[in-house]
N, CA, C and O of each residue as an XYZ file, in Angstrom:
264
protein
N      -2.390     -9.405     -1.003
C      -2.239     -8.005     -1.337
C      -1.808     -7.206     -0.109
O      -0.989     -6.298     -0.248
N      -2.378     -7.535      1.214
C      -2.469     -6.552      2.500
C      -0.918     -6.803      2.793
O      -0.362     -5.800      3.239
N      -0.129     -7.883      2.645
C       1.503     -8.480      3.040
C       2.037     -7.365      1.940
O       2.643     -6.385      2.371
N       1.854     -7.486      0.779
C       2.646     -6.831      0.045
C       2.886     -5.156      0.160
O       3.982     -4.670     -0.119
N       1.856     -4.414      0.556
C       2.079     -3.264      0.993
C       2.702     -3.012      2.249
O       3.284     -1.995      2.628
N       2.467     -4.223      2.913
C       3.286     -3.773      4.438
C       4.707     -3.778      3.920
O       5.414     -2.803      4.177
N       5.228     -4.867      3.158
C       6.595     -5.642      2.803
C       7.063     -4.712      2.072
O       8.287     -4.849      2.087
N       6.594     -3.288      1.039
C       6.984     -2.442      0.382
C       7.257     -1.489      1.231
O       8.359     -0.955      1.101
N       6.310     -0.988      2.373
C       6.753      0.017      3.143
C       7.637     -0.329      3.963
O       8.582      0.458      4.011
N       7.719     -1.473      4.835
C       9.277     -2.341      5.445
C      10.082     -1.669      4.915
O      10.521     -0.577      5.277
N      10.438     -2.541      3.628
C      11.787     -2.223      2.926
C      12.053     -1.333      3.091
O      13.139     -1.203      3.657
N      10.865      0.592      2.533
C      11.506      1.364      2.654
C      11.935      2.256      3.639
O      12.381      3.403      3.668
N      11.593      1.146      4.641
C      11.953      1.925      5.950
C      10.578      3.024      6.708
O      10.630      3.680      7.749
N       9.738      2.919      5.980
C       8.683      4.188      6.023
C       7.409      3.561      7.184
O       6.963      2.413      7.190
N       7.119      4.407      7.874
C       6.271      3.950      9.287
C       4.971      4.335      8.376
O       5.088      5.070      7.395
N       3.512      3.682      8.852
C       2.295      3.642      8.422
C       2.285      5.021      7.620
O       2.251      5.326      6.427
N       2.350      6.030      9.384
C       1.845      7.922      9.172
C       2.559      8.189      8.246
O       1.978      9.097      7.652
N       3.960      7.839      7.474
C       4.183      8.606      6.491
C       3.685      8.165      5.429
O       3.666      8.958      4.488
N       3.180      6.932      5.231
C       2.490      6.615      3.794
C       1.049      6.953      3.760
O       0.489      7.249      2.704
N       0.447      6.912      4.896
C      -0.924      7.566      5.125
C      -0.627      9.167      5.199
O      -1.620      9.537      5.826
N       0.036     10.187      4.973
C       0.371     11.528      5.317
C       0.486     11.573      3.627
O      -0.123     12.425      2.980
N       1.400     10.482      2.958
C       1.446     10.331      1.126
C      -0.010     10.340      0.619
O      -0.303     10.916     -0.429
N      -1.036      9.613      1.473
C      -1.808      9.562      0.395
C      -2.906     10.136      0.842
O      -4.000      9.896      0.331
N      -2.668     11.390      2.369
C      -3.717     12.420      2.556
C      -4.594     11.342      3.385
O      -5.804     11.459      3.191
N      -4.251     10.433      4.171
C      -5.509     10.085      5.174
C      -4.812      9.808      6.401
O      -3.744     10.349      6.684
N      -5.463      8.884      7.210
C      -5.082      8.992      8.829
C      -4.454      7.871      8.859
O      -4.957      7.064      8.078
N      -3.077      7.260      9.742
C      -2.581      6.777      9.993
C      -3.738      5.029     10.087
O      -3.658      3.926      9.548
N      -4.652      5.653     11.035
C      -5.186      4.143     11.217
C      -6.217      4.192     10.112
O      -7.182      3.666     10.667
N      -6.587      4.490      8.937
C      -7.408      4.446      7.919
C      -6.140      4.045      7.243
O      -6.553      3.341      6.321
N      -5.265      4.067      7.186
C      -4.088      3.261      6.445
C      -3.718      1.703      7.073
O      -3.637      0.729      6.324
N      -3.573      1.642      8.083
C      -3.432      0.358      8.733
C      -4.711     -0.583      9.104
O      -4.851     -1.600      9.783
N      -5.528      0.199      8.378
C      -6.533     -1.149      8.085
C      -6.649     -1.641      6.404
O      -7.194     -2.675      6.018
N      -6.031     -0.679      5.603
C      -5.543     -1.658      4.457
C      -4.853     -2.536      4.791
O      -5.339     -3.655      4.631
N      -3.580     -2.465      5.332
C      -2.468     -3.170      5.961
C      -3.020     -4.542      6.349
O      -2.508     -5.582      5.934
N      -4.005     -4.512      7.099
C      -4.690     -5.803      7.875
C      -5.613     -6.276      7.040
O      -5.932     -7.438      7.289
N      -6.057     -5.868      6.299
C      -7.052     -6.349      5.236
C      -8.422     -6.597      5.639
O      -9.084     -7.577      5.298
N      -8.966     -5.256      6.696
C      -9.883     -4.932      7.445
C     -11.065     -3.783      6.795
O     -12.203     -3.518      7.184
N     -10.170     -3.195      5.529
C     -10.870     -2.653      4.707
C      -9.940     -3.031      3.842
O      -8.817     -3.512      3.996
N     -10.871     -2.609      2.463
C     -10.382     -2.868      1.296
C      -9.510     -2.036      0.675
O      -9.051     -1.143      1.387
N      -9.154     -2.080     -0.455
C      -8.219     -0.709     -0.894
C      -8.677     -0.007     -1.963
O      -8.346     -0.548     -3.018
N      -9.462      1.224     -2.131
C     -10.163      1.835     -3.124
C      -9.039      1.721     -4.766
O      -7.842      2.005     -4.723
N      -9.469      1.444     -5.557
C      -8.681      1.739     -6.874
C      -7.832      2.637     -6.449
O      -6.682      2.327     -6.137
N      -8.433      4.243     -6.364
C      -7.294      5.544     -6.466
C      -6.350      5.323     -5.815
O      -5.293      5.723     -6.304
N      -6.266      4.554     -4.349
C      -5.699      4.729     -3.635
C      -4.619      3.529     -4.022
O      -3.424      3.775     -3.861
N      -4.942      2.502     -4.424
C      -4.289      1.436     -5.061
C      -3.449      1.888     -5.922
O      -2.300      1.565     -5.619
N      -3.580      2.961     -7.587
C      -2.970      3.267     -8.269
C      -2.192      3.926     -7.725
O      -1.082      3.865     -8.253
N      -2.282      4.770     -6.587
C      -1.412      5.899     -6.384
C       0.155      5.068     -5.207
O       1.226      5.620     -4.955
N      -0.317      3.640     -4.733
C       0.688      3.181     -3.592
C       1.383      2.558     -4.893
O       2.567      2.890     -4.842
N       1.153      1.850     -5.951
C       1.456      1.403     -7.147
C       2.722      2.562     -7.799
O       3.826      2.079     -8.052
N       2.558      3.609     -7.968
C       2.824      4.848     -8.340
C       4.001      5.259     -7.835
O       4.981      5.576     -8.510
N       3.906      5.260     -6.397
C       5.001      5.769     -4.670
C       5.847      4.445     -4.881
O       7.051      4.546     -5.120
N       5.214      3.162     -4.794
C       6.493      2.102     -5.032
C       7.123      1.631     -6.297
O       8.055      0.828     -6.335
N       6.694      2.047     -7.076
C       7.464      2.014     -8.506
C       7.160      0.539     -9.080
O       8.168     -0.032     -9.496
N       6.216     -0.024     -9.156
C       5.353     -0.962     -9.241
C       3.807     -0.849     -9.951
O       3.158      0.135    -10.305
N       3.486     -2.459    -10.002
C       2.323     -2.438    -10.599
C       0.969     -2.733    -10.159
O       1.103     -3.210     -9.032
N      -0.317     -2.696    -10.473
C      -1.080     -2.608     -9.720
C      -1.262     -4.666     -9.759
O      -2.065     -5.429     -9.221
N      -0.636     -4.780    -10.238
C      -0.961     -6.260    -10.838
C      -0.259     -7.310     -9.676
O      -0.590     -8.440     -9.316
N       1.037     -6.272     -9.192
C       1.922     -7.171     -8.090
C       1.280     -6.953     -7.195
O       0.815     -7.894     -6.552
N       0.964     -5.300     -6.747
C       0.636     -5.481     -5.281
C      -1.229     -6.075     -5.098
O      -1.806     -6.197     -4.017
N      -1.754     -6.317     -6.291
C      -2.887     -7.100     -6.120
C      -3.128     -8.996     -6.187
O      -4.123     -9.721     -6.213
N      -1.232     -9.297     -6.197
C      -1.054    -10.513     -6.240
C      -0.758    -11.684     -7.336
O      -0.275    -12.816     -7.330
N      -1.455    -10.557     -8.503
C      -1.562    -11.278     -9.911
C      -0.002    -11.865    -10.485
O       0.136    -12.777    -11.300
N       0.996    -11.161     -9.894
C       1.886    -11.345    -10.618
C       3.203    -11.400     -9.892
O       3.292    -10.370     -9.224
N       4.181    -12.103     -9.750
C       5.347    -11.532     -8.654
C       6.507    -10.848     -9.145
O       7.584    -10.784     -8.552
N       6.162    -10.201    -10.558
C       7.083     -9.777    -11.278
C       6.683     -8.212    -10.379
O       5.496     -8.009    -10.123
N       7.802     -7.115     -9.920
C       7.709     -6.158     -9.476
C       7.093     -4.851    -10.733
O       6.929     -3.683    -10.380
């Protein structure tokens, strides 16, 4: 799961602070989802799900269909 959010924000070119600035928290409270150092609350799950045009099912691994 922690690869797949990095590998979504890669692509879009987008550095940690702007996806942590998307979802209203701090840069390094975002890059410890990233590392899989904390976990990823639901809300916050639905809402990166939401921003990448995706499902909660891919970026939780279940599925590699986008």
């Amino acid at each position: 799961m922690y690869n797949r959010i990095r590998d979504l924000r890669e692509d879009q070119d987008l550095t940690q602070k702007q996806v942590a600035q998307m979802l209203g928290m701090s840069q390094t409270g975002y890059s410890k989802y990233e590392t899989g150092e904390n976990d990823i609350p639901t809300a916050v799950l639905i809402k990166l799900a939401d921003f990448y045009k995706t499902t909660t099912d891919y970026l939780l691994g279940r599925t590699d269909k986008k």
